[in-house]
Backbone as CSV, one residue per row, in Angstrom:
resi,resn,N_x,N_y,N_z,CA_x,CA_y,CA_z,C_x,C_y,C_z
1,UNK,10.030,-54.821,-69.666,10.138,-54.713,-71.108,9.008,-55.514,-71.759
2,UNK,8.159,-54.859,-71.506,6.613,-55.604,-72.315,7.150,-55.838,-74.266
3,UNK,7.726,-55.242,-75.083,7.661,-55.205,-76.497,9.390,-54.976,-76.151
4,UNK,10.067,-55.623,-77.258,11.454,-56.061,-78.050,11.912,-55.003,-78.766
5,UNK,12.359,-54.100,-77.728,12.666,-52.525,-78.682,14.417,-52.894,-78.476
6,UNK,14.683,-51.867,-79.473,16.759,-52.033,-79.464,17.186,-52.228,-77.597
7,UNK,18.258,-52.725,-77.474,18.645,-52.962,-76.305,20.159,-52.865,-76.482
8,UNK,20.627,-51.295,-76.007,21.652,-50.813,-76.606,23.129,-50.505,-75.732
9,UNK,23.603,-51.284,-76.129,25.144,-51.567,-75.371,25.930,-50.529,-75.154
10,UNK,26.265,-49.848,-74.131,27.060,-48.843,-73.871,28.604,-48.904,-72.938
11,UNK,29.441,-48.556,-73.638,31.168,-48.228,-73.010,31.564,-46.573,-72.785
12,UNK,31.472,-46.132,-71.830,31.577,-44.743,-71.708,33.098,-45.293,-71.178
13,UNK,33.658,-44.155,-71.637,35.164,-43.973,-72.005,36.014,-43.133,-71.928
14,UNK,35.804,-41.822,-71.268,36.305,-40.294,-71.069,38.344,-40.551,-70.983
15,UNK,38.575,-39.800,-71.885,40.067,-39.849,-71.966,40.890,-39.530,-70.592
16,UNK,40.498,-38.523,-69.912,40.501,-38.425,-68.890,40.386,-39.210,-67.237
17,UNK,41.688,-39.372,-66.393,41.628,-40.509,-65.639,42.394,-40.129,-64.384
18,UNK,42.265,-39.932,-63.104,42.827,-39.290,-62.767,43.328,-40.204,-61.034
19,UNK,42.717,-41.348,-61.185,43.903,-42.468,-60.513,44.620,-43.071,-61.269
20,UNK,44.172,-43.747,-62.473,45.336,-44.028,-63.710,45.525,-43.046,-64.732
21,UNK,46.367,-42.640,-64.874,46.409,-41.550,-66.202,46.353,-42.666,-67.494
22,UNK,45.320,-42.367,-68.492,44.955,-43.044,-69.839,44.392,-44.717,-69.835
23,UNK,43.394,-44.570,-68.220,43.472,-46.120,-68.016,42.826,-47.266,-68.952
24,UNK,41.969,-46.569,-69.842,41.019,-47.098,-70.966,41.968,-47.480,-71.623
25,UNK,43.351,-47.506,-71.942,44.146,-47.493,-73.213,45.374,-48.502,-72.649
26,UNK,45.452,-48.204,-71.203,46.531,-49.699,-70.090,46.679,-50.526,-70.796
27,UNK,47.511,-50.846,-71.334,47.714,-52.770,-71.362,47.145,-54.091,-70.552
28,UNK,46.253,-54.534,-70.580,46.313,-55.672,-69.552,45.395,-57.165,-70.260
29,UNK,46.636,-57.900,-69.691,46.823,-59.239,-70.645,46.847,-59.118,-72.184
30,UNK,48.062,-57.998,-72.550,48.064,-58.095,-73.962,47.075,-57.066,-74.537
31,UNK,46.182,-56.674,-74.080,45.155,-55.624,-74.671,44.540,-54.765,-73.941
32,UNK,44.675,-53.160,-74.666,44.121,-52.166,-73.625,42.745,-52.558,-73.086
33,UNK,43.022,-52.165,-72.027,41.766,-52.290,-71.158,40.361,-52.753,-71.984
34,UNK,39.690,-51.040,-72.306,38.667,-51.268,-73.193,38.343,-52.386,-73.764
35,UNK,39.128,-53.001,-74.515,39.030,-54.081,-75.250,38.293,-55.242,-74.953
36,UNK,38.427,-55.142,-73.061,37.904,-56.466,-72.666,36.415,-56.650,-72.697
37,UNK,36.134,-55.027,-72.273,34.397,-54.540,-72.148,33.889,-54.732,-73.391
38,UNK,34.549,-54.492,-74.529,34.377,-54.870,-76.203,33.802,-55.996,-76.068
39,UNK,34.813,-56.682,-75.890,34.798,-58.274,-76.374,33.570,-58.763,-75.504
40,UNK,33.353,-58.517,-74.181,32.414,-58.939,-73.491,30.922,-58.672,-73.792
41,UNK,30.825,-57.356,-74.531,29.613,-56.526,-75.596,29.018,-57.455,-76.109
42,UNK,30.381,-57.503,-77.308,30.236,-58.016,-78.530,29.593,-59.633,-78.398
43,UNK,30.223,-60.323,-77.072,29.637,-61.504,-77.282,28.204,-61.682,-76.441
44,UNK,27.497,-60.781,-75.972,26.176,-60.875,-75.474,25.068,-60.768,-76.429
45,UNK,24.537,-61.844,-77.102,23.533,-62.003,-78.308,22.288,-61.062,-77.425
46,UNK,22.174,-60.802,-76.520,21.200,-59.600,-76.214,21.130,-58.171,-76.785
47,UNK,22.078,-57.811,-76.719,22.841,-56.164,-77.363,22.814,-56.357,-78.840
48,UNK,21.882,-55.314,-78.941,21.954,-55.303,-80.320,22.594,-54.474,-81.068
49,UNK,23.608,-53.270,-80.335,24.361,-52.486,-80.869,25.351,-52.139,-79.645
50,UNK,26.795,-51.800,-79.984,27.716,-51.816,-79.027,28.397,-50.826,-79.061
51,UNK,28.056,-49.578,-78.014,28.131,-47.770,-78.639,29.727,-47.543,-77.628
52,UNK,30.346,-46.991,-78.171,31.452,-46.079,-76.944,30.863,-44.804,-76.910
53,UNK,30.798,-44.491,-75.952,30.875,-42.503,-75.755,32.017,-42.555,-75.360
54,UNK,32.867,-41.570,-76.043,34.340,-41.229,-75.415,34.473,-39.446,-76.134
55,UNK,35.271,-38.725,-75.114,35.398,-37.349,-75.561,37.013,-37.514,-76.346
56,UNK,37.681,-38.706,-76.496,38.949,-39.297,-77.132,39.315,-39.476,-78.290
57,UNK,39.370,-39.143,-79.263,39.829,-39.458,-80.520,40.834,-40.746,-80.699
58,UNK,41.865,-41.322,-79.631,42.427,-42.384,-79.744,41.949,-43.523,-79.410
59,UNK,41.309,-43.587,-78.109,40.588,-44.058,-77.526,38.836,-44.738,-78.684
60,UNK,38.120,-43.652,-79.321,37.636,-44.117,-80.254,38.328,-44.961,-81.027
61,UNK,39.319,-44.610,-81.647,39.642,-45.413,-82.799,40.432,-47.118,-82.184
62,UNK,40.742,-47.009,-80.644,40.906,-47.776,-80.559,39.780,-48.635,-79.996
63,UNK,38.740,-48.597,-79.793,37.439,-48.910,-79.578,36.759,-49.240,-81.158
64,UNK,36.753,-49.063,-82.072,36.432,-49.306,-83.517,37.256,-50.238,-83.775
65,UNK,38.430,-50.626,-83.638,39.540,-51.278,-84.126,39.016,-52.838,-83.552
66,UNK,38.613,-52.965,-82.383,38.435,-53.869,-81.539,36.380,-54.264,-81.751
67,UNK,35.939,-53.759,-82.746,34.695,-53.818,-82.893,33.178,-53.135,-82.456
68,UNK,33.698,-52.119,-82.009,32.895,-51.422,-80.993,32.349,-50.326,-82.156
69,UNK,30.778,-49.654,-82.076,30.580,-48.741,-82.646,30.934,-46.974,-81.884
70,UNK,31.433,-45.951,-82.538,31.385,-45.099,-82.519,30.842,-44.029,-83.246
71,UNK,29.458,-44.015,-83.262,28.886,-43.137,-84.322,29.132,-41.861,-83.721
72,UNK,29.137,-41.415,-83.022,28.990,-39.561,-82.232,30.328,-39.512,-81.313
73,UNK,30.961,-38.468,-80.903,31.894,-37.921,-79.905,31.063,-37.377,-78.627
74,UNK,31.756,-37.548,-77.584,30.476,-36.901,-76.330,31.113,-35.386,-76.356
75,UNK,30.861,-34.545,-76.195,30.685,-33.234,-75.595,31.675,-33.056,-74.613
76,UNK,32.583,-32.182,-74.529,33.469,-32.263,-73.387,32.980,-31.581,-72.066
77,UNK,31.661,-31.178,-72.125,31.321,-30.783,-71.244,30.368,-31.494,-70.331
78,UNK,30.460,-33.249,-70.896,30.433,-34.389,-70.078,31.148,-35.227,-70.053
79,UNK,32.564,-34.774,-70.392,33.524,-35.590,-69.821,34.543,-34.940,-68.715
80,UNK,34.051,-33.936,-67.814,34.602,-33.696,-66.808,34.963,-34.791,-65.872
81,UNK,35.616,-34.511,-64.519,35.738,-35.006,-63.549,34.298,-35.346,-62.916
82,UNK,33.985,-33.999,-62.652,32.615,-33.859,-62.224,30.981,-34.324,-62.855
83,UNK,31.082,-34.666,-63.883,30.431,-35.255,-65.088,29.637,-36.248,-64.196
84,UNK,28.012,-35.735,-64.171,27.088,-36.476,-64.253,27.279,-38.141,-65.227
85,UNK,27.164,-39.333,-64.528,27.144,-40.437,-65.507,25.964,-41.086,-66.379
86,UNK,24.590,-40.352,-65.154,23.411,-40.347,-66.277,22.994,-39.231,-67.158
87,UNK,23.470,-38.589,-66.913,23.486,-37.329,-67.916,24.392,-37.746,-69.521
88,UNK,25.561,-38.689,-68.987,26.522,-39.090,-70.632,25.164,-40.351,-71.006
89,UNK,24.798,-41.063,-70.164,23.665,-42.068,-70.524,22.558,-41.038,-71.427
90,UNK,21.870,-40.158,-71.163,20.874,-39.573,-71.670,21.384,-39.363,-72.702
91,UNK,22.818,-38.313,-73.338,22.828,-38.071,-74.565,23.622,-38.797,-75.164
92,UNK,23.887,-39.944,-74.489,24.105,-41.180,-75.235,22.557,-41.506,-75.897
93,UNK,21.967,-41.934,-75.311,20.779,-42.315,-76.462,19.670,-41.651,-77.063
94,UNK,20.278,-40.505,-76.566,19.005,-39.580,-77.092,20.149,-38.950,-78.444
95,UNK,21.145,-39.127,-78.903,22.169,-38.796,-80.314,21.945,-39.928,-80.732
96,UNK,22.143,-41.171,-80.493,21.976,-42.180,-80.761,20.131,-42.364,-81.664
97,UNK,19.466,-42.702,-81.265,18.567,-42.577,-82.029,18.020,-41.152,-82.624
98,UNK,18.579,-40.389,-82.595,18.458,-39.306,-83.516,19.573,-39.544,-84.601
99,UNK,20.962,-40.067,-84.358,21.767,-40.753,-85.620,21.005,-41.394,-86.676
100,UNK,20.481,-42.336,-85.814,19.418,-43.860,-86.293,18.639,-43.589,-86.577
101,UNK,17.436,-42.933,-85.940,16.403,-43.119,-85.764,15.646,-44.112,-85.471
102,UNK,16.052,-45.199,-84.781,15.654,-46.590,-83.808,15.518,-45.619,-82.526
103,UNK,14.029,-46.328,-81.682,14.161,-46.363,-80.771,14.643,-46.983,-79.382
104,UNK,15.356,-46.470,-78.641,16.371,-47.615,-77.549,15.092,-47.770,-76.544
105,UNK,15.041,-48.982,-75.967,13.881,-49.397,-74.597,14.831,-49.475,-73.618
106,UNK,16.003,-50.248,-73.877,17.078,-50.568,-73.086,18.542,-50.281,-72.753
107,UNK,19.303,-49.502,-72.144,21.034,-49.054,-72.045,21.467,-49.696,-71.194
108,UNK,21.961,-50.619,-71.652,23.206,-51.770,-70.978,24.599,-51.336,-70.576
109,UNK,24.919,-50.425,-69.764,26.398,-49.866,-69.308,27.676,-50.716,-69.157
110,UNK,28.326,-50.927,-69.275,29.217,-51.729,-69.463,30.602,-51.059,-68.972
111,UNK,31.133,-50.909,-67.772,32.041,-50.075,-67.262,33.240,-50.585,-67.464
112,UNK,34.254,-50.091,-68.049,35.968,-50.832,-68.388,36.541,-50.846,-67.542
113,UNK,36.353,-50.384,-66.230,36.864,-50.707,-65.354,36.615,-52.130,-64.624
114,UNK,35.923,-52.339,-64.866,35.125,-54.241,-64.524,35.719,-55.021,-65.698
115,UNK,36.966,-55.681,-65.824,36.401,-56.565,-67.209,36.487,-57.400,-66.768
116,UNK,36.954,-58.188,-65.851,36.387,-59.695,-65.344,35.025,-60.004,-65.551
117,UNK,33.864,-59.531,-65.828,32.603,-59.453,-66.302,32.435,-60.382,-67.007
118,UNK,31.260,-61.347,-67.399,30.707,-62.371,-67.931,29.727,-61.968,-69.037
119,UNK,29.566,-62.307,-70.184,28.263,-62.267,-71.152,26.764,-62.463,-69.806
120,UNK,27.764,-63.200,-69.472,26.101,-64.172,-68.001,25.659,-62.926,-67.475
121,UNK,26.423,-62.351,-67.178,26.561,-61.357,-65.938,25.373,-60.214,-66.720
122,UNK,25.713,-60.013,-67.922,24.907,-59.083,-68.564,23.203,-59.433,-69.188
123,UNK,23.271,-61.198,-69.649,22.109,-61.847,-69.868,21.309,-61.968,-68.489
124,UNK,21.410,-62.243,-67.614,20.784,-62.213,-66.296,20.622,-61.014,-65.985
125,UNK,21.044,-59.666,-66.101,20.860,-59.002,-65.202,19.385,-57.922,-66.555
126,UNK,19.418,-58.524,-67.642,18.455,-58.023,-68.505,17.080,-58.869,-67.959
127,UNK,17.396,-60.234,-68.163,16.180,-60.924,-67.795,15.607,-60.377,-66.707
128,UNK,16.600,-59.962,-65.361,15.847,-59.640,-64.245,15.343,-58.288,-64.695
129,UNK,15.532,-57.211,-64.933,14.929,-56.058,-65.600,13.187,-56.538,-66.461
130,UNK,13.537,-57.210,-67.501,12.502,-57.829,-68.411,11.380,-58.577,-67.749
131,UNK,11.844,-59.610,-66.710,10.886,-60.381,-65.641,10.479,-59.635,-64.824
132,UNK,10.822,-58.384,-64.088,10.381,-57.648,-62.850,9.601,-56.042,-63.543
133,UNK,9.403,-55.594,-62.300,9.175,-53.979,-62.588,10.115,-53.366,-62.333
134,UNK,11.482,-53.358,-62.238,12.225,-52.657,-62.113,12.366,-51.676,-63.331
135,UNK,13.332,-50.558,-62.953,13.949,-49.246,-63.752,15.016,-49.870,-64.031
136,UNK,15.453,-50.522,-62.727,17.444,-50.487,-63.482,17.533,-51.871,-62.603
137,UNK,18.646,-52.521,-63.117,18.972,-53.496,-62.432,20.368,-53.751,-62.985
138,UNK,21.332,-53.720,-61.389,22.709,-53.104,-61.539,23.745,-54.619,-60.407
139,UNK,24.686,-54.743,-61.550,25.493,-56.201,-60.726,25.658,-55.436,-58.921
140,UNK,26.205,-56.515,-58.280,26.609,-56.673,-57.148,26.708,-57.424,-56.493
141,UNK,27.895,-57.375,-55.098,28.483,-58.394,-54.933,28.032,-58.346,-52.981
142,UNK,28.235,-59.226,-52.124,28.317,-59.478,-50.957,29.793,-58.434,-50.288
143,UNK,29.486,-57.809,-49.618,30.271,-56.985,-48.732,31.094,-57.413,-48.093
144,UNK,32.186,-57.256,-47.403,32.949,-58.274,-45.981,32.762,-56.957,-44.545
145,UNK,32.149,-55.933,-45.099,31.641,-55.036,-43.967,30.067,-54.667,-44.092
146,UNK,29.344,-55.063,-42.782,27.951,-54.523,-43.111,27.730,-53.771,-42.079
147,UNK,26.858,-52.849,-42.451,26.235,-51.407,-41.277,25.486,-51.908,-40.349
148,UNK,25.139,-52.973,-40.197,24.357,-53.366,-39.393,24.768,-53.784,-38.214
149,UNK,26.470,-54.115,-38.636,26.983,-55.109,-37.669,28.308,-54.591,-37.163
150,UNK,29.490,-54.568,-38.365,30.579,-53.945,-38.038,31.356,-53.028,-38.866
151,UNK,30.303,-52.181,-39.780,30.912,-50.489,-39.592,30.441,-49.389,-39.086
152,UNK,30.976,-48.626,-38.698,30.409,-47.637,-37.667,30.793,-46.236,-38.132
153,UNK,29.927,-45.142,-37.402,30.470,-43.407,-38.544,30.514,-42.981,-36.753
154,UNK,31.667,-41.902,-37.107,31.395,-40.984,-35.889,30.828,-40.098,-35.166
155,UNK,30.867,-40.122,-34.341,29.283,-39.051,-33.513,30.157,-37.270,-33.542
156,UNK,29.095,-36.334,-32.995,29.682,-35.069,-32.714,30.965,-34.927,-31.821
157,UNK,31.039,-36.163,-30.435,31.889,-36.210,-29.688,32.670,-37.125,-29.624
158,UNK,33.029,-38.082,-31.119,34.592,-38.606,-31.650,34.087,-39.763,-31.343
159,UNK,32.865,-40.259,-30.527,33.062,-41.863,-30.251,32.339,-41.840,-31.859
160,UNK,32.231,-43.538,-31.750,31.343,-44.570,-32.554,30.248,-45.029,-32.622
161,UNK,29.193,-45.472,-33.729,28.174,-46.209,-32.999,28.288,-47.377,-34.086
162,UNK,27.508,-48.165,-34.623,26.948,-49.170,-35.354,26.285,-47.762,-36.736
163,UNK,26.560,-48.000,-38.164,25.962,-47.030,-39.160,24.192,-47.249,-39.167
164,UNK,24.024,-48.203,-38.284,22.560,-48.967,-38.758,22.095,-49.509,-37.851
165,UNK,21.891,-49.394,-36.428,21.487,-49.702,-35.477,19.997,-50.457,-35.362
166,UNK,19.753,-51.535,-34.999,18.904,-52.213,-34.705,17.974,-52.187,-33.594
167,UNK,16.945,-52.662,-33.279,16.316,-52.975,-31.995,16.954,-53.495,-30.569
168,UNK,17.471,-54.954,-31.405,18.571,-55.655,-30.461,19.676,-55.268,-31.418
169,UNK,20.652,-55.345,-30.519,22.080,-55.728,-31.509,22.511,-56.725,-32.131
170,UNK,23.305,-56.702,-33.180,23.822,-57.834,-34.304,24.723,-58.507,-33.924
171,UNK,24.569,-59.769,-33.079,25.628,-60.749,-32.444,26.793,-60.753,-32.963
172,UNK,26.268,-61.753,-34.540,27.150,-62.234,-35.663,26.596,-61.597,-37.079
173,UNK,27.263,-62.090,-37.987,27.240,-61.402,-39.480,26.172,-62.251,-39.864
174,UNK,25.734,-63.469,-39.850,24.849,-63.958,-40.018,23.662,-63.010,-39.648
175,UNK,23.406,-62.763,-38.543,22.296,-62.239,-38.661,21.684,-61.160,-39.023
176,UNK,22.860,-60.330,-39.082,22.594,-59.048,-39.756,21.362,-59.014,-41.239
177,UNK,20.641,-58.209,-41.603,20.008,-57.983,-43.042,21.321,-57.846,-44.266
178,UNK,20.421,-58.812,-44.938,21.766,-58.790,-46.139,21.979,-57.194,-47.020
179,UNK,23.186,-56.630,-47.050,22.966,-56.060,-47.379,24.174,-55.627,-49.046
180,UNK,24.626,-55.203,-50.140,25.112,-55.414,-51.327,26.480,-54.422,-51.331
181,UNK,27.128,-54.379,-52.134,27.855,-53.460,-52.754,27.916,-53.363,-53.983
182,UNK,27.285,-52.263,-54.633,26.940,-52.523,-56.120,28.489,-52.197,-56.790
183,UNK,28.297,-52.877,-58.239,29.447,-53.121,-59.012,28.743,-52.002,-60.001
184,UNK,29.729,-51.339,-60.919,29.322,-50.923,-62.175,29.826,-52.065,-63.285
185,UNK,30.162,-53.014,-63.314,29.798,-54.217,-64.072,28.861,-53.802,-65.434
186,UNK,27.682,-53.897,-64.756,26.644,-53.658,-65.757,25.215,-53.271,-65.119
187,UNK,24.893,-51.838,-65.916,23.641,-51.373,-65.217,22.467,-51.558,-66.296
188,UNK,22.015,-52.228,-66.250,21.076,-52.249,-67.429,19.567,-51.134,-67.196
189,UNK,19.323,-50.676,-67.865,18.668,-49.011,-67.220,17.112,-48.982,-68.632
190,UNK,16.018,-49.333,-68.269,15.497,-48.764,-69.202,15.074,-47.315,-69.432
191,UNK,15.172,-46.973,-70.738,15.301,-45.681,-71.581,14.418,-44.719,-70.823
192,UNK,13.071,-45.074,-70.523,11.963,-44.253,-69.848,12.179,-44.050,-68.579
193,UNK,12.866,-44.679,-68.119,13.594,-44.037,-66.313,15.197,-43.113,-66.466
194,UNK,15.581,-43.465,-67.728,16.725,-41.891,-68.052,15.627,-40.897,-67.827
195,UNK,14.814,-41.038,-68.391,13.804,-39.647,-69.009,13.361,-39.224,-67.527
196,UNK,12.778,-40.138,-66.635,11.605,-39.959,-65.928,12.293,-39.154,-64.359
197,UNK,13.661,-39.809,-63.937,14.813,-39.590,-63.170,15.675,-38.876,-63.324
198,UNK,16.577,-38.070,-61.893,18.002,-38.007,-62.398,18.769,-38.656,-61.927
199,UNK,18.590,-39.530,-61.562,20.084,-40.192,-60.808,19.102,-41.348,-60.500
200,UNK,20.171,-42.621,-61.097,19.467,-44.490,-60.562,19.122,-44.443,-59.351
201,UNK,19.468,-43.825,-58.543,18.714,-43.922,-57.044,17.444,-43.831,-56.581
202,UNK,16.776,-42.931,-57.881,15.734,-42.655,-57.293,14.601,-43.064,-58.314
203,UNK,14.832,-44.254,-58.856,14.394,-45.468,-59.805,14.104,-46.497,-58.944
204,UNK,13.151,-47.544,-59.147,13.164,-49.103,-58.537,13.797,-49.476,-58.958
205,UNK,14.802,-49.825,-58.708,16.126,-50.814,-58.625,16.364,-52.081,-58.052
206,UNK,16.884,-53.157,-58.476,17.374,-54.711,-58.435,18.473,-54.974,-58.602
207,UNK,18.865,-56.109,-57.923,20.556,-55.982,-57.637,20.932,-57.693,-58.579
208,UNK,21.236,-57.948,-59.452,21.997,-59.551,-59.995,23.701,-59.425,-59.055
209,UNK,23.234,-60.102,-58.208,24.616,-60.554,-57.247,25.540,-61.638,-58.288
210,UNK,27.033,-60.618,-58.301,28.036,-61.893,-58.813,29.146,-61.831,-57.939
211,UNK,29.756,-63.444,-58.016,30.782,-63.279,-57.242,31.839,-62.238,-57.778
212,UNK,32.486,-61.987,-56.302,33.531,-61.015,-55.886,34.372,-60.907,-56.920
213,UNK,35.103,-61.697,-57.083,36.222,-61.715,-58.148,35.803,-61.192,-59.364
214,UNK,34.593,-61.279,-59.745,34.412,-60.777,-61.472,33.651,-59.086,-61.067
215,UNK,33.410,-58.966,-59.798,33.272,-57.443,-59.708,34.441,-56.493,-59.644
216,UNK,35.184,-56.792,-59.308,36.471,-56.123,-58.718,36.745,-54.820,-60.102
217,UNK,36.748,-53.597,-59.278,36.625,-52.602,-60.284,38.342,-51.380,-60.463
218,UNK,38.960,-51.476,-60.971,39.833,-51.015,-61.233,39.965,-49.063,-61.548
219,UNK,40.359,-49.136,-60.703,40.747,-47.669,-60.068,42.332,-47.237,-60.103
220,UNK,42.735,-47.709,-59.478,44.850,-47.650,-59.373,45.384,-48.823,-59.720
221,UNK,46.897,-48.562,-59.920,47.682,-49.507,-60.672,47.666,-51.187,-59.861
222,UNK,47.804,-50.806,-58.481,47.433,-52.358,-57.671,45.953,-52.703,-58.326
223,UNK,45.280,-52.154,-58.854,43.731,-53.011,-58.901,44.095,-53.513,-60.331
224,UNK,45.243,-52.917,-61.126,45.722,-53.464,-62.606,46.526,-54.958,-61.854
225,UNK,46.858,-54.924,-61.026,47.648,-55.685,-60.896,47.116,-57.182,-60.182
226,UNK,45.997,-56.618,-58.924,45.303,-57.832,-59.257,44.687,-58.223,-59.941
227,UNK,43.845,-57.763,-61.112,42.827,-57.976,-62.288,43.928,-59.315,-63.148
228,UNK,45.281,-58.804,-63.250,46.265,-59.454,-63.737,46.107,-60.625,-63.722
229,UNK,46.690,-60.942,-61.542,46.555,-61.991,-61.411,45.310,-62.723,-61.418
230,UNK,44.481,-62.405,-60.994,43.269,-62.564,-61.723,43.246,-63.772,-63.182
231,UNK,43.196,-62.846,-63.181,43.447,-63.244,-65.122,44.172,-64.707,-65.452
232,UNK,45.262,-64.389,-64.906,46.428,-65.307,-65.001,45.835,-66.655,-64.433
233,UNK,45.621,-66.495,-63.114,44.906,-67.721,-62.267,44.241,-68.692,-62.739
234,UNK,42.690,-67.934,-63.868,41.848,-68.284,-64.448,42.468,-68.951,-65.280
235,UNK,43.542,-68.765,-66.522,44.158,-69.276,-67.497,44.993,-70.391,-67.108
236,UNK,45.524,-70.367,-65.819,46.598,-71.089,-65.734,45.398,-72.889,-65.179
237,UNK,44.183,-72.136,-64.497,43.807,-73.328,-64.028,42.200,-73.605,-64.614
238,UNK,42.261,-72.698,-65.492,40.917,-72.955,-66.229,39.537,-72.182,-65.957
């Protein structure tokens, strides 16, 4: 990021949910979900605007209620199942500054399924974008399985091997190459690699490692339930 163009906060939000039914809207600790990704937006003095895409009408308004902008509705024909997620990124900011007419340099993703997430989590992972040449630079956390060492895919004839086989073999986990599990936490993506790409993969990419606990991404009602305790833990012991 050579020049200080908008750096634009995004909550994609599709009403649609199909390990939790209405999980954007859940209760947890007192406030639907969403709310937490809000609040976590709202307090990153980096973001200079804090957008929902949602194909939801309740869901918007409960995203406005809680401080979040909703200038546009997405298209329901990216809020499928099947729904490209850089594709809702693209006409996320390409409506977006055609609303405005500001240009975005920067889309900060902000997934509601993560809200254990930090303001930090989102200020660091811009700086590393801003300091490097990267396209995107996306949280992540340390694995407790690596390919190098001890997970394995199956062959044509049912045995096993190592996913990632080495020269010598991988004693211990130590020695293995480090390798990540990315979080959707927060992808911070500049605007000219939406354009230039279709899919973050095939962008230079950088990883801001956070601990485990604030990645943990909520999918089914047990992942509501540890986020909970979670939650609770933090409050009860600071």
């Amino acid at each position: 990021m050579t020049t200080r163009g908008v750096v634009l906060g995004a909550i994609c939000a599709r009403g649609g949910s199909k390990g939790v039914p209405r999980k954007n809207l859940r209760t947890l600790a007192g406030q639907p979900l969403i709310a937490h990704t809000v609040a976590c937006g709202l307090a990153c003095p980096s973001l200079d605007a804090l957008v929902v895409s949602t194909d939801d009408a309740e869901i918007a308004q409960v995203a406005q209620r809680f401080g979040a902008q909703v200038p546009f509705m997405r298209p329901d024909a990216l809020a499928q199942d099947d729904s490209s997620k850089w594709d809702v990124f693209r006409h996320l900011v390409e409506t977006w500054e055609q609303t405005t007419g500001r240009k975005v340099d920067v889309l900060v993703d902000l997934d509601t399924g993560v809200p254990l997430r930090e303001p930090v989590d989102i200020e660091q992972c811009l700086a590393l974008l801003r300091n490097t040449d990267a396209d995107v630079v996306v949280t992540a956390y340390e694995p407790e399985r690596n390919p190098y060492f001890n997970m394995v895919e199956q062959t044509s004839d049912g045995t096993v091997r190592v996913v990632k086989p080495l020269n010598s073999p991988v004693t211990n986990r130590q020695a293995a190459p480090a390798v990540f599990s990315l979080s959707p936490a927060v992808f911070a993506i500049r605007a000219d690699a939406l354009r230039r790409f279709s899919h973050w993969s095939q962008a230079r990419m950088r990883v801001h490692v956070v601990p485990r606990e604030r990645a943990v991404d909520i999918d089914t009602a047990f992942d509501f339930q540890l986020v909970e305790f979670l939650m609770e833990s933090q409050r009860v012991h600071g």
